[in-house]
Phi, psi and omega in degrees: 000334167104336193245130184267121182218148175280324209280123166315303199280354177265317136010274138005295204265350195266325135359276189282342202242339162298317185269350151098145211299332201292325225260132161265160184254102188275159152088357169223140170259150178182162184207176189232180181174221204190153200219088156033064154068019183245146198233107205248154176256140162237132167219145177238108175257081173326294171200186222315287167353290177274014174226036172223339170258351163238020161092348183253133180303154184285144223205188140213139196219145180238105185284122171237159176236121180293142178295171167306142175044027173321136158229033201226082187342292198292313165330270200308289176332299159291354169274302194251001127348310219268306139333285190306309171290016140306327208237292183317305166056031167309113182290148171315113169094328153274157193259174208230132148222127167303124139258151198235095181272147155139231190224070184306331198278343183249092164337291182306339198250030201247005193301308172285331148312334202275323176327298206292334201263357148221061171265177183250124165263124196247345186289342209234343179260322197268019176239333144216044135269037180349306168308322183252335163243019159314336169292292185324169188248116190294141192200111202242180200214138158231142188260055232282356196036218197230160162332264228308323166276356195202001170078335188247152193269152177329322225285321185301299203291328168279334159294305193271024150291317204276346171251358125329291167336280192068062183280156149308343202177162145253134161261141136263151160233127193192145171302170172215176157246143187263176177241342194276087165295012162261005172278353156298113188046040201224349199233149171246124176237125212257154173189135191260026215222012217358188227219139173229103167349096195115337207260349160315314192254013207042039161233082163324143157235189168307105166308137169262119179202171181286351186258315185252018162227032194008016168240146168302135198242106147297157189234144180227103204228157149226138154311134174237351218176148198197148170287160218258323184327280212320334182256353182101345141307195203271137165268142180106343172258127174272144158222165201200150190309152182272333168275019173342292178315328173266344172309302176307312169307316167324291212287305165338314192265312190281329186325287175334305166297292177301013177260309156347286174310307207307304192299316206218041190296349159305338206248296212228000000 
């Protein structure tokens, strides 16, 4: 398609708008619907078919969209929350590792360090507060940073947590990019399909996926960035919002929370 997007339903519309109203879009299903007053997408990419036509492993990836000038922490959080233990489907007692991908030091790319700094990590309290966190769901967390800081691909670094851990699953959290700049720092995309670190930005890395972290890997994302082509500029130059910075912070906090909610609903 030429426009580079993370997002499944843009994937999708973008598709539908190459191929013109006559042609059907084999191999995927979708739909809209609604969240406590949030406007959420389902697109499901069945086989071979639909992943050849939108560029994504087969999935399921669930979009909810935040309204214009959201500032409402809580809200946003219990919608997708609420998505996400929809998407998990987590038995009582299994445990999660969070990985927090990206670049704290890249503002747009800070999203999954910032996520990570306010989840309640639980693995290291039921083991040795028993009495008191015994109930819980265990949840642990890592920061896998980026090559360029640390020599090891995310993949290395996440592999050898999960054989530590010994989680039911990994969440991922990471920026993504969009083709829609109104769809920037405003859309959350949910996806059972893991994530390959990087490709928001044309730096691919080793895909987190179930074949190579031999657990199911989820996903948790916002556009942060977008190509500069999509807009009428040079393809290959990212831009990204000029309040980026409180953008992030915002979007850092509702994760953390719906990941909270989602995770430790007993709790919060």
């Amino acid at each position: 398609m030429g426009i580079r997007t993370d997002l499944a339903m843009e994937a999708k519309a973008l598709w539908e708008k190459s191929a013109g109203k006559t042609t059907k879009l084999a191999g995927v299903r979708a739909r809209e619907r609604e969240r406590d007053g949030f406007a959420v997408t389902d697109v499901h990419i069945l086989d071979r078919r639909g992943e050849a036509a939108l560029g994504k492993p087969a999935g399921r990836y669930v979009t909810l969209e935040l309204p214009p000038l959201a500032r409402d922490v809580r809200p946003a959080a219990e919608a997708l929350a609420a998505e996400l233990r929809r998407l998990l489907r987590l038995q009582p007692g299994q445990g999660v590792l969070v990985a927090g991908l990206g670049n704290e030091a890249v503002t747009p790319d800070a999203l999954g360090p910032l996520c990570l700094r306010g989840l309640f990590l639980t693995r290291h309290l039921i083991r040795h507060l028993p009495e008191q966190f015994g109930g819980v769901r265990p949840v642990s967390a890592v920061a896998p940073g980026v090559l360029a800081t640390t020599g090891m691909e995310s993949l290395e670094l996440v592999r050898g947590a999960v054989r530590h851990v010994r989680p039911a699953c990994v969440l991922a959290v990471d920026a993504l990019a969009a083709a829609a700049p109104e769809r920037l720092c405003r859309t959350f995309q949910l996806s059972d399909a893991g994530i390959v670190p990087g490709s928001g930005v044309g730096n691919a890395r080793a895909a987190l996926q179930k074949r190579t972290l031999g657990v199911p890997v989820f996903c948790l994302g916002v556009p942060t960035v977008l190509d500069a082509g999509t807009l009428g500029g040079p393809r290959g130059m990212i831009v990204t919002p000029r309040d980026i910075d409180a953008q992030v912070r915002f979007l850092g906090r509702v994760a953390a929370d719906a990941v909270n909610l989602a995770l430790h609903p007993e709790i919060y």
